[in-house]
N, CA, C, O and CB atoms as a CASP TS submission, in Angstrom:
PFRMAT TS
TARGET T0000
AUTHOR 0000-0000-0000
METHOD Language model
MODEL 1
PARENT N/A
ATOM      1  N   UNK     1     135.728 209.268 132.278  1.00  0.00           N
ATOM      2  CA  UNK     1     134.948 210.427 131.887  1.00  0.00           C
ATOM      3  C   UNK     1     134.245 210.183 130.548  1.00  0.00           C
ATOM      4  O   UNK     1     133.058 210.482 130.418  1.00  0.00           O
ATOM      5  CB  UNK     1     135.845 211.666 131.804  1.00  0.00           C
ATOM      6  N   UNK     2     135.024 209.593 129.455  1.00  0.00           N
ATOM      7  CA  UNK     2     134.324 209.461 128.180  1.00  0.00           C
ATOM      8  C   UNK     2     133.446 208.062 128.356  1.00  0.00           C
ATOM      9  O   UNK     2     133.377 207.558 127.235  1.00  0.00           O
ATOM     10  CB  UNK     2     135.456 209.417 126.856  1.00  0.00           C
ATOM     11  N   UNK     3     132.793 207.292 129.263  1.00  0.00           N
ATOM     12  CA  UNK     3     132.297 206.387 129.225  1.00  0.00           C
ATOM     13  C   UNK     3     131.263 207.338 130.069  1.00  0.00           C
ATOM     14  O   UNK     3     130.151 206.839 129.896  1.00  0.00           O
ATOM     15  CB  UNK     3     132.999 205.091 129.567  1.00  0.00           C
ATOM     16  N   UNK     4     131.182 208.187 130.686  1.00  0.00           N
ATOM     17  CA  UNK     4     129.729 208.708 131.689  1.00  0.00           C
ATOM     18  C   UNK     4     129.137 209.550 130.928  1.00  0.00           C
ATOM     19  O   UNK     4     127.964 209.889 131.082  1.00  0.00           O
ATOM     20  CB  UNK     4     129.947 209.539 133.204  1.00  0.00           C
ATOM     21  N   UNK     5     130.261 210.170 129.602  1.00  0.00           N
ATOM     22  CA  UNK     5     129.617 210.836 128.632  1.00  0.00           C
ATOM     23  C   UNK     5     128.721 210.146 127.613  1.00  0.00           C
ATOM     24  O   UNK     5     127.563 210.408 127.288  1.00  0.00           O
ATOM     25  CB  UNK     5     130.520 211.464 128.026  1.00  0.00           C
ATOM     26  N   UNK     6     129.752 208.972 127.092  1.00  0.00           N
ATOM     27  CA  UNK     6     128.541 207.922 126.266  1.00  0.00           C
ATOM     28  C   UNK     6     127.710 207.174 126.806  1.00  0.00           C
ATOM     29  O   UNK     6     127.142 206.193 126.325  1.00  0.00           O
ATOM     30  CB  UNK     6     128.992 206.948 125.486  1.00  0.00           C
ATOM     31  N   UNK     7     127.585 207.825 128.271  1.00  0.00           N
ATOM     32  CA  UNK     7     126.093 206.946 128.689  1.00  0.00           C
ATOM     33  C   UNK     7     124.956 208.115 128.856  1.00  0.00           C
ATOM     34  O   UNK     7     123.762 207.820 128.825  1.00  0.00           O
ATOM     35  CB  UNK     7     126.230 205.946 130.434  1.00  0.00           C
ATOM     36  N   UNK     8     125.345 209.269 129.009  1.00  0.00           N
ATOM     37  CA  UNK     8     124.334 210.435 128.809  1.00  0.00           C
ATOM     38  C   UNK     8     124.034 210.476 127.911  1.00  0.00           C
ATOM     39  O   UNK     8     122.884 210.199 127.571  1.00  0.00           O
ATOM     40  CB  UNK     8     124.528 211.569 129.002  1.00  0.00           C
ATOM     41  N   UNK     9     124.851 210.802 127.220  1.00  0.00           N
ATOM     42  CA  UNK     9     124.633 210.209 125.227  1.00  0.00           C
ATOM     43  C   UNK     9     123.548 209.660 124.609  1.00  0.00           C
ATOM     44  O   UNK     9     122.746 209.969 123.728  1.00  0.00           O
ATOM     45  CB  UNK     9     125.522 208.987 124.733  1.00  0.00           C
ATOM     46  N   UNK    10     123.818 208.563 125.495  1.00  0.00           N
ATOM     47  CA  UNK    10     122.491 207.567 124.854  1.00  0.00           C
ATOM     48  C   UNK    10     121.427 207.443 125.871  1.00  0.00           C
ATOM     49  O   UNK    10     120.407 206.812 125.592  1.00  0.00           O
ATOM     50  CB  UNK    10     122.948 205.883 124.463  1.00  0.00           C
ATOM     51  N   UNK    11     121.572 207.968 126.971  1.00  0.00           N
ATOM     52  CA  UNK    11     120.107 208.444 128.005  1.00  0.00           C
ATOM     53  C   UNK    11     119.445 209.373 127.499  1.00  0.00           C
ATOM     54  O   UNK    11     118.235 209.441 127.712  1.00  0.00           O
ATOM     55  CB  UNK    11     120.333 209.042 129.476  1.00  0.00           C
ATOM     56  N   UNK    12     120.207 210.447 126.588  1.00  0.00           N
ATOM     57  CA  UNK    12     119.881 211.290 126.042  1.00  0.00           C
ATOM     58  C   UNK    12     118.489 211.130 124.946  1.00  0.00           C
ATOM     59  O   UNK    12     117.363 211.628 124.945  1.00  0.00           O
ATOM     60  CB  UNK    12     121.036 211.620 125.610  1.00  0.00           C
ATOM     61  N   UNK    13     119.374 209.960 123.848  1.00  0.00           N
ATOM     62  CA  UNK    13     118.918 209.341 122.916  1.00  0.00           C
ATOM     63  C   UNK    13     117.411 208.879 123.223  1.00  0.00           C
ATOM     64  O   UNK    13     116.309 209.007 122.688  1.00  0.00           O
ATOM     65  CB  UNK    13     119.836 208.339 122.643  1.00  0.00           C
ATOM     66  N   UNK    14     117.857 208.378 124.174  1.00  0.00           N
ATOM     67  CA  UNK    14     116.372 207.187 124.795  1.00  0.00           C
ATOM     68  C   UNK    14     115.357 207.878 124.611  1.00  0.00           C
ATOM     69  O   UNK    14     114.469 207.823 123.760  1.00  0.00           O
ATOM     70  CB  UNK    14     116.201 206.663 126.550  1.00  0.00           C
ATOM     71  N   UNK    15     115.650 208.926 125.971  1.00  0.00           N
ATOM     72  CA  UNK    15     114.467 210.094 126.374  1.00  0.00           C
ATOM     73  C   UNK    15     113.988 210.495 124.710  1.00  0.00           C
ATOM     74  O   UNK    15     112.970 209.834 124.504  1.00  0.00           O
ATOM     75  CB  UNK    15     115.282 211.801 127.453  1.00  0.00           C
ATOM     76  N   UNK    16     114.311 211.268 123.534  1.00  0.00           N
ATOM     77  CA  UNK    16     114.071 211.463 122.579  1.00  0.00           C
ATOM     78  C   UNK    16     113.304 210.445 121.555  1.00  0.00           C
ATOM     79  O   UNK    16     112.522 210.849 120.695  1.00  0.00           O
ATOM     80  CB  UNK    16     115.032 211.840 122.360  1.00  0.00           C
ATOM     81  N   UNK    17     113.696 208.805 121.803  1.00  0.00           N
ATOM     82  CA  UNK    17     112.970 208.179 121.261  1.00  0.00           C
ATOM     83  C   UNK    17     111.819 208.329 121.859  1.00  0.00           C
ATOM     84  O   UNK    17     110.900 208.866 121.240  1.00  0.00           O
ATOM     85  CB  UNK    17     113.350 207.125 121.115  1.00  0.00           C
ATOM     86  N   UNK    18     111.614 207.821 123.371  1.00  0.00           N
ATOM     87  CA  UNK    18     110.258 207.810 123.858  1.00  0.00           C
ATOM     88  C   UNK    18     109.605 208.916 123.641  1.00  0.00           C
ATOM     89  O   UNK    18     108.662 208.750 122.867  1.00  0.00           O
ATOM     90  CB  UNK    18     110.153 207.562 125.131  1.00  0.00           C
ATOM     91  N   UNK    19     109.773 210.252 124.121  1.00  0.00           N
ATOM     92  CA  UNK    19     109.217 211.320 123.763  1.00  0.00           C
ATOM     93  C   UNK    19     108.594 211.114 122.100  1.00  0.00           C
ATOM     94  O   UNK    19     107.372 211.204 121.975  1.00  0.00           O
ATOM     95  CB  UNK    19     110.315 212.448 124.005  1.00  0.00           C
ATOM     96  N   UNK    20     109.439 210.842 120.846  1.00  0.00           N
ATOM     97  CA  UNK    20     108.349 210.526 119.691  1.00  0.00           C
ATOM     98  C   UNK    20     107.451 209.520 119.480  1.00  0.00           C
ATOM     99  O   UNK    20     106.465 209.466 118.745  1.00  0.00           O
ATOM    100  CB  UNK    20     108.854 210.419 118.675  1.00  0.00           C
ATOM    101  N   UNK    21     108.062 208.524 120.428  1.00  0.00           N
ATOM    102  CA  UNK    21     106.571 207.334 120.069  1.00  0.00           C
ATOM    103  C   UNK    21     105.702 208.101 121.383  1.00  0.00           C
ATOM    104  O   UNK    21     104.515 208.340 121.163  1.00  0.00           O
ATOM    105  CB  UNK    21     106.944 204.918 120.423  1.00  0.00           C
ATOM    106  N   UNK    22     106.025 208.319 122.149  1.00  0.00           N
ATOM    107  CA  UNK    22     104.708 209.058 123.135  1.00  0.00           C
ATOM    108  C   UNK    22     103.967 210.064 122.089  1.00  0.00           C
ATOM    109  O   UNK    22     102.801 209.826 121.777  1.00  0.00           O
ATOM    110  CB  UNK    22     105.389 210.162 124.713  1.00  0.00           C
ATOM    111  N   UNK    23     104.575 211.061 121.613  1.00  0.00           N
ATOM    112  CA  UNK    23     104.066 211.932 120.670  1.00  0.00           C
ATOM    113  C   UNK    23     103.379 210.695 119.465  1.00  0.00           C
ATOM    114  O   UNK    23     102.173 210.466 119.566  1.00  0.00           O
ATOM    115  CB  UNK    23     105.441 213.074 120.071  1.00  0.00           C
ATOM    116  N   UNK    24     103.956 210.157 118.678  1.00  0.00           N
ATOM    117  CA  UNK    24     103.125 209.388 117.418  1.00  0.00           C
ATOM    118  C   UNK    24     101.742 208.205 118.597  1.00  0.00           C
ATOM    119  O   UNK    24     100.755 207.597 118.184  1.00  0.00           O
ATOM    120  CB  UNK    24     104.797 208.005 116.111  1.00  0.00           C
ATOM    121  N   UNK    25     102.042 208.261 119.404  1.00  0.00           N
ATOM    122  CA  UNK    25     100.890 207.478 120.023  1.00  0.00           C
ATOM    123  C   UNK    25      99.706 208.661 120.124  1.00  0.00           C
ATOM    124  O   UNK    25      98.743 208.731 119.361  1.00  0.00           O
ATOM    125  CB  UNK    25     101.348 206.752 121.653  1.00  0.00           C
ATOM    126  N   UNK    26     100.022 209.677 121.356  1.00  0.00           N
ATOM    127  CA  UNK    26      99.085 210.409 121.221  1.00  0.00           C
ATOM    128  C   UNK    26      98.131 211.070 119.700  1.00  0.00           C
ATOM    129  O   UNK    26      96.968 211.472 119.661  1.00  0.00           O
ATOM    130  CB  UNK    26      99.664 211.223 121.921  1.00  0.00           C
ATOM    131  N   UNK    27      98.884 210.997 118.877  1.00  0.00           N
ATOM    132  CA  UNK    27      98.361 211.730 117.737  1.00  0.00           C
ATOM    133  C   UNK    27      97.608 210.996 117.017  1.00  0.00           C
ATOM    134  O   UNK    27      96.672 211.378 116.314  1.00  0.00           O
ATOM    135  CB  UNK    27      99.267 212.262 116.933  1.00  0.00           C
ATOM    136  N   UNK    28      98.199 209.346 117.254  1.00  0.00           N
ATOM    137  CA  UNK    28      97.101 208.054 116.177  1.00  0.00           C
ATOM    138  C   UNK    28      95.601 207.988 117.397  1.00  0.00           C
ATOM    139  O   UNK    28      94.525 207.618 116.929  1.00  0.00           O
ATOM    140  CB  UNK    28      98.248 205.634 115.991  1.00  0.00           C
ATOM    141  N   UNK    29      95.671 208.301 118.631  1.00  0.00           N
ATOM    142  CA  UNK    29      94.868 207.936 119.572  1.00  0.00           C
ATOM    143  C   UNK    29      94.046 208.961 119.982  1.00  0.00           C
ATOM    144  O   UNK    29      93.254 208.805 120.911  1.00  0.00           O
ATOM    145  CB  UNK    29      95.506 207.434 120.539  1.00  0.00           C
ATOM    146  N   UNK    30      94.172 210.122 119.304  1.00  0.00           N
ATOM    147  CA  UNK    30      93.141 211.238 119.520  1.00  0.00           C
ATOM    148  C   UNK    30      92.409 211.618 118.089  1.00  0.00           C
ATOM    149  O   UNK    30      91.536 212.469 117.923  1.00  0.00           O
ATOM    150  CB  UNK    30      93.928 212.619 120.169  1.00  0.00           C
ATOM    151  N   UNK    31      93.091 210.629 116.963  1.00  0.00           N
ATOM    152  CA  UNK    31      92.330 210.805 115.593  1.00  0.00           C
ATOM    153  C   UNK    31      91.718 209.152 115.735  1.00  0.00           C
ATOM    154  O   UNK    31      91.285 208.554 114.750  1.00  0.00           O
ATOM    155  CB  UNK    31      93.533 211.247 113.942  1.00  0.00           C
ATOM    156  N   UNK    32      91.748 208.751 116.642  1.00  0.00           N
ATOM    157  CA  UNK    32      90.839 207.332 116.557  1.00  0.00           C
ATOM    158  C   UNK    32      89.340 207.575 117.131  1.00  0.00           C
ATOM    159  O   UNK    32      89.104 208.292 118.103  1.00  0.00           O
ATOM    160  CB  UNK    32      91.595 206.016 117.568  1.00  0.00           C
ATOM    161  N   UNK    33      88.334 206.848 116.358  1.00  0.00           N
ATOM    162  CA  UNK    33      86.546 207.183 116.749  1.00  0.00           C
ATOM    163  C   UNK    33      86.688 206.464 118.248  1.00  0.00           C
ATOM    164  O   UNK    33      86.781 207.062 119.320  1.00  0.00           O
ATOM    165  CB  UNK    33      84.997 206.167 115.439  1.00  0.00           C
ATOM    166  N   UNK    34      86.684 205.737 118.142  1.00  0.00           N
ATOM    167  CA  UNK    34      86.087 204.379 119.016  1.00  0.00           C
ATOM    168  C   UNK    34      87.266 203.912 120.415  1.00  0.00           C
ATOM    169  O   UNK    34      88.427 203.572 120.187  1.00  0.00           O
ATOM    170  CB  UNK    34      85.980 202.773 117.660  1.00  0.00           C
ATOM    171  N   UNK    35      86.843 203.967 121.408  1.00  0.00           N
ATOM    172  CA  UNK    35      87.720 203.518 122.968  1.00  0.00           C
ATOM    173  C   UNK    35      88.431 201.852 122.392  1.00  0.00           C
ATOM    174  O   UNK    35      89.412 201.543 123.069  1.00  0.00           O
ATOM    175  CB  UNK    35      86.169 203.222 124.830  1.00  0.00           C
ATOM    176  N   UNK    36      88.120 200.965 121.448  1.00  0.00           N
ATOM    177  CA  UNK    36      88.700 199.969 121.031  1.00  0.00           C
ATOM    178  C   UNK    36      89.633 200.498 119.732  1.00  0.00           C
ATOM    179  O   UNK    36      90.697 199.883 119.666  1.00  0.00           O
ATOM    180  CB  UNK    36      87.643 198.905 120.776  1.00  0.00           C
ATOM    181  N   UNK    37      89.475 201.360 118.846  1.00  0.00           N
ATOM    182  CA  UNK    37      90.271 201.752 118.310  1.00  0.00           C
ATOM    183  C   UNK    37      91.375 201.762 119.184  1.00  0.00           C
ATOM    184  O   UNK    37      92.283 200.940 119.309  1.00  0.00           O
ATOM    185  CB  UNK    37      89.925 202.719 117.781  1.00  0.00           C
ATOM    186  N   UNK    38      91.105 203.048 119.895  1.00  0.00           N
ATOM    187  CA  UNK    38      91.967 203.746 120.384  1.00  0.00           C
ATOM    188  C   UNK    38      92.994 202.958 121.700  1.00  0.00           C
ATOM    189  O   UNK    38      93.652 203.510 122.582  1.00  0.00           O
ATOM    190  CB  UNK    38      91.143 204.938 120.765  1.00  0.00           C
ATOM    191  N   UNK    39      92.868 201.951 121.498  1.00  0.00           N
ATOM    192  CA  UNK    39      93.578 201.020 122.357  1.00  0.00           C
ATOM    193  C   UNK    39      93.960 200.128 121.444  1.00  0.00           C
ATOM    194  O   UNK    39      95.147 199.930 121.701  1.00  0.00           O
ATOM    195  CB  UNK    39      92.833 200.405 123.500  1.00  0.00           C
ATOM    196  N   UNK    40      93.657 199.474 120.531  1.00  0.00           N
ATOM    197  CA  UNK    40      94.517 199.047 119.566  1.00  0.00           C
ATOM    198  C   UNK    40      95.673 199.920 118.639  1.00  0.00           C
ATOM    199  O   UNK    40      96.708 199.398 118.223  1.00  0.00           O
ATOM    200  CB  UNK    40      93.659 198.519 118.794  1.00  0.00           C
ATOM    201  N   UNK    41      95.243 201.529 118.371  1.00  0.00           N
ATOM    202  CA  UNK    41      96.340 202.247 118.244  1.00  0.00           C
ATOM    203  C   UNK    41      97.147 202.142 118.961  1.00  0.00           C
ATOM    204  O   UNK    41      98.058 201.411 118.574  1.00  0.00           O
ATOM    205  CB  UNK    41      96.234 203.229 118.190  1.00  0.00           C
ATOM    206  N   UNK    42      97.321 202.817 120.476  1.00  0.00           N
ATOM    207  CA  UNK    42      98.084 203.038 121.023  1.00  0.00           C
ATOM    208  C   UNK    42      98.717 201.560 121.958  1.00  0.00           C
ATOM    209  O   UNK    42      99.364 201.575 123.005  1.00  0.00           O
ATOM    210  CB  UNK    42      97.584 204.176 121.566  1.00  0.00           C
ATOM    211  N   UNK    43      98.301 200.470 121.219  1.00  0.00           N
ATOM    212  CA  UNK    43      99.203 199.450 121.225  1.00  0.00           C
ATOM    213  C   UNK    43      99.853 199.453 119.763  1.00  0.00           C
ATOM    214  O   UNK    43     100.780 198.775 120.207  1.00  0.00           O
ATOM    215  CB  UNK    43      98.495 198.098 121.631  1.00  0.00           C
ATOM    216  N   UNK    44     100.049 199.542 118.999  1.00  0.00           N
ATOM    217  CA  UNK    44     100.562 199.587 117.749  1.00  0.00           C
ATOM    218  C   UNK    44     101.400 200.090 117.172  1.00  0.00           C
ATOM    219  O   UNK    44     102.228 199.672 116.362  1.00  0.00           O
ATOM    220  CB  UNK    44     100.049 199.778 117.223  1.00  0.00           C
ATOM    221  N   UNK    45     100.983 201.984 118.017  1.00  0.00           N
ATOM    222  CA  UNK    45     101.702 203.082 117.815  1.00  0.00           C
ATOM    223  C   UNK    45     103.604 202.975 118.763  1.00  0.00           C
ATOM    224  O   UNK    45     104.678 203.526 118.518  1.00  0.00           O
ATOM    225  CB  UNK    45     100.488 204.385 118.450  1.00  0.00           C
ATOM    226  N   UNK    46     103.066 201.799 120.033  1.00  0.00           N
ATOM    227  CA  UNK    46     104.216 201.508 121.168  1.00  0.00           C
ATOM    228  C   UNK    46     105.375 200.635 120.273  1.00  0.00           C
ATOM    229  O   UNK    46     106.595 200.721 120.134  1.00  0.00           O
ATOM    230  CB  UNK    46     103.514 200.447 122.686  1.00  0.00           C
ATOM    231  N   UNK    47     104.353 199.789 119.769  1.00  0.00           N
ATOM    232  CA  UNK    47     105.412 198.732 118.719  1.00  0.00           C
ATOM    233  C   UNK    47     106.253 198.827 118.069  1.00  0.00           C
ATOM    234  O   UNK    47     107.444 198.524 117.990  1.00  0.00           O
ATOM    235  CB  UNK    47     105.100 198.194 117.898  1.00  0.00           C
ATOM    236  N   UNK    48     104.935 199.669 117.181  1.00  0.00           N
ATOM    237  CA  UNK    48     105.968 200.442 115.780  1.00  0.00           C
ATOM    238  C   UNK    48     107.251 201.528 116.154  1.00  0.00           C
ATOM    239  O   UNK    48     108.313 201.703 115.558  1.00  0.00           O
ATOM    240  CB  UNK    48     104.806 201.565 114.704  1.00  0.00           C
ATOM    241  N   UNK    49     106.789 202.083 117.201  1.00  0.00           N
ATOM    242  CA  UNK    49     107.467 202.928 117.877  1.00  0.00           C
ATOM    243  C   UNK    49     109.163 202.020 118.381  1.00  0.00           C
ATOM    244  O   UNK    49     110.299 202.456 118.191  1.00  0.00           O
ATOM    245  CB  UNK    49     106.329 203.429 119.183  1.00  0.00           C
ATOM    246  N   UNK    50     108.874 201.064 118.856  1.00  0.00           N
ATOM    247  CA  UNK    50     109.879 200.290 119.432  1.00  0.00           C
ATOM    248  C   UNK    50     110.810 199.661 118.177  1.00  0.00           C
ATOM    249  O   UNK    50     112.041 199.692 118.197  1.00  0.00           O
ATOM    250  CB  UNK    50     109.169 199.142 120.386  1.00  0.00           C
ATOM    251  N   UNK    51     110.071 199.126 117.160  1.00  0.00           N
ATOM    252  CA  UNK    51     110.502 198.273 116.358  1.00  0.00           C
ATOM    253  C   UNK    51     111.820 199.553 115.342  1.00  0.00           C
ATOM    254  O   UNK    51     112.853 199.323 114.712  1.00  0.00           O
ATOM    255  CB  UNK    51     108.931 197.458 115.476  1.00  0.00           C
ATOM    256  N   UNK    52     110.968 200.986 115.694  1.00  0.00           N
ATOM    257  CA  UNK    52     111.621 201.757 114.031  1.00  0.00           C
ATOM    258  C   UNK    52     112.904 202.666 115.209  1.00  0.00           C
ATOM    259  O   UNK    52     114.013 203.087 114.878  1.00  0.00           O
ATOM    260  CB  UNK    52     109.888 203.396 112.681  1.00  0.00           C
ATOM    261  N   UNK    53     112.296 202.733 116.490  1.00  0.00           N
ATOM    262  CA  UNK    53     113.958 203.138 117.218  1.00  0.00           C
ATOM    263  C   UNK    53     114.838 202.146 117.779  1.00  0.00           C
ATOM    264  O   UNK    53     115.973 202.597 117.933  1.00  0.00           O
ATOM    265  CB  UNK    53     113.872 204.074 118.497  1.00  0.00           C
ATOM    266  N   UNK    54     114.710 201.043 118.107  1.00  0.00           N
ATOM    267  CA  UNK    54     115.277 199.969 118.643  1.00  0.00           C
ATOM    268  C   UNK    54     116.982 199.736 118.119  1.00  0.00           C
ATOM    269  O   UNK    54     118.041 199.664 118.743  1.00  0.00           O
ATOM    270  CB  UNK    54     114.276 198.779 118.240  1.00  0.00           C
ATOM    271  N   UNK    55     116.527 199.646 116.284  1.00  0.00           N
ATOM    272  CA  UNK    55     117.955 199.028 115.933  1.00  0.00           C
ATOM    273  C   UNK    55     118.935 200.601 115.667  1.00  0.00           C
ATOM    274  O   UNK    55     120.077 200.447 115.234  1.00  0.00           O
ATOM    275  CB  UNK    55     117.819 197.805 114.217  1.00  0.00           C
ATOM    276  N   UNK    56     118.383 202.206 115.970  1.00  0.00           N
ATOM    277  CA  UNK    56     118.981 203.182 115.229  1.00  0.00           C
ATOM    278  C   UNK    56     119.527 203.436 117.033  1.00  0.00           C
ATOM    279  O   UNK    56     120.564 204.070 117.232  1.00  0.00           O
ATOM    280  CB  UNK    56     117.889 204.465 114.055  1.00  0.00           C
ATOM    281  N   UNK    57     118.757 202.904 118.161  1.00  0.00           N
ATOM    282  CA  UNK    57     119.600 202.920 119.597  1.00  0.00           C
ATOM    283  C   UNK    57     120.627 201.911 119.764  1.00  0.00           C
ATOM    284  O   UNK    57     121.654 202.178 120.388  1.00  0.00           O
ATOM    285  CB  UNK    57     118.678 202.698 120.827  1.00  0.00           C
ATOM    286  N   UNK    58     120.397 200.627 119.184  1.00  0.00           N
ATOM    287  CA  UNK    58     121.593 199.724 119.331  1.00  0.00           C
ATOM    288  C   UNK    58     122.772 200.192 118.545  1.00  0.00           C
ATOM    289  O   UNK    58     123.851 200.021 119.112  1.00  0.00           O
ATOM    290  CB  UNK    58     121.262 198.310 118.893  1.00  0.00           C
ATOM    291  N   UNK    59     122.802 200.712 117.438  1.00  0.00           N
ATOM    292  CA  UNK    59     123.630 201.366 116.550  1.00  0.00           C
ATOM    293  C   UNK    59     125.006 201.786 117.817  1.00  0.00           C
ATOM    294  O   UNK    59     126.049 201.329 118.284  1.00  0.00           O
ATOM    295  CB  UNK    59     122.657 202.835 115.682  1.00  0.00           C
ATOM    296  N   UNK    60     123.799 203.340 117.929  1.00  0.00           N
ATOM    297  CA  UNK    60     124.312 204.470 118.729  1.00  0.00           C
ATOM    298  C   UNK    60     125.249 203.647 120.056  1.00  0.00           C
ATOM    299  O   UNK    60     126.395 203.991 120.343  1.00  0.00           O
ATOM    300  CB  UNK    60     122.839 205.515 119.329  1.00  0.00           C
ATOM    301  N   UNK    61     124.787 202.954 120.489  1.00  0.00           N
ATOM    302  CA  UNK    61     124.935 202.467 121.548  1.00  0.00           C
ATOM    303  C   UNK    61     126.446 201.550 121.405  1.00  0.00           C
ATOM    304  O   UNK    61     127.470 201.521 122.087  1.00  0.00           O
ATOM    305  CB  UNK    61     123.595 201.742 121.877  1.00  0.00           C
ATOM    306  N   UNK    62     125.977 200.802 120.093  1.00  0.00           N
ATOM    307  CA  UNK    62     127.299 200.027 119.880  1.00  0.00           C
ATOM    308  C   UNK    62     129.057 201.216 119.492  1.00  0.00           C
ATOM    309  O   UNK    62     130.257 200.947 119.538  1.00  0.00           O
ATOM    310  CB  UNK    62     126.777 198.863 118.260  1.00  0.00           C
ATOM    311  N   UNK    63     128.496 202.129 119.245  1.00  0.00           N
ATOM    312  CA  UNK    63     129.579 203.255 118.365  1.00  0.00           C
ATOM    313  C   UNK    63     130.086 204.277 119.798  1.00  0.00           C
ATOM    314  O   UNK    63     131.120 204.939 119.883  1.00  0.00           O
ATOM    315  CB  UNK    63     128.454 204.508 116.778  1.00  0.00           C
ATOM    316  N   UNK    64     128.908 204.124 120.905  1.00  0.00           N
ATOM    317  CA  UNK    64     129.759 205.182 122.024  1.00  0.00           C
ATOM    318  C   UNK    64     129.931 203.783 122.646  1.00  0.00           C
ATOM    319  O   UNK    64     130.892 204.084 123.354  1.00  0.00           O
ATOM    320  CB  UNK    64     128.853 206.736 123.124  1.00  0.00           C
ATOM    321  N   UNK    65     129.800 202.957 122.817  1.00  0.00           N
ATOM    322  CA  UNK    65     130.636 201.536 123.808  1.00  0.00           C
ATOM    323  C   UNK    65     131.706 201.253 123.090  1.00  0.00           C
ATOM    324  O   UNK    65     132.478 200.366 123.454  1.00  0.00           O
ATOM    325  CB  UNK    65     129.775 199.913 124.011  1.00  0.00           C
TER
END
């Protein structure tokens, strides 16, 4: 039971990261001029996005495993 909980836990987690880099993408990609901007944002916005939740999900992940 406490292992199906620390996996909702951190499904939980996930969904919440993506939901803010989806949100910080949309927001750099509708203040961008240009269709090349705006595709180099929202490659950038995915990255940064990945790079600044990545190690605060492995954390989580390592502490409910």
């Amino acid at each position: 039971m406490k292992a199906l909980l620390s996996l909702l836990s951190l499904f939980a987690l996930s969904l919440i990261a993506t939901g803010l880099i989806g949100l910080l993408t949309l927001t750099l990609a509708n203040a961008a001029p240009t269709l090349e901007i705006r595709v180099l944002v929202v490659i950038g916005a995915v990255l940064g996005g990945y790079v600044l939740m990545q190690p605060l999900l492995n954390r989580v992940a390592r502490r409910l495993g």
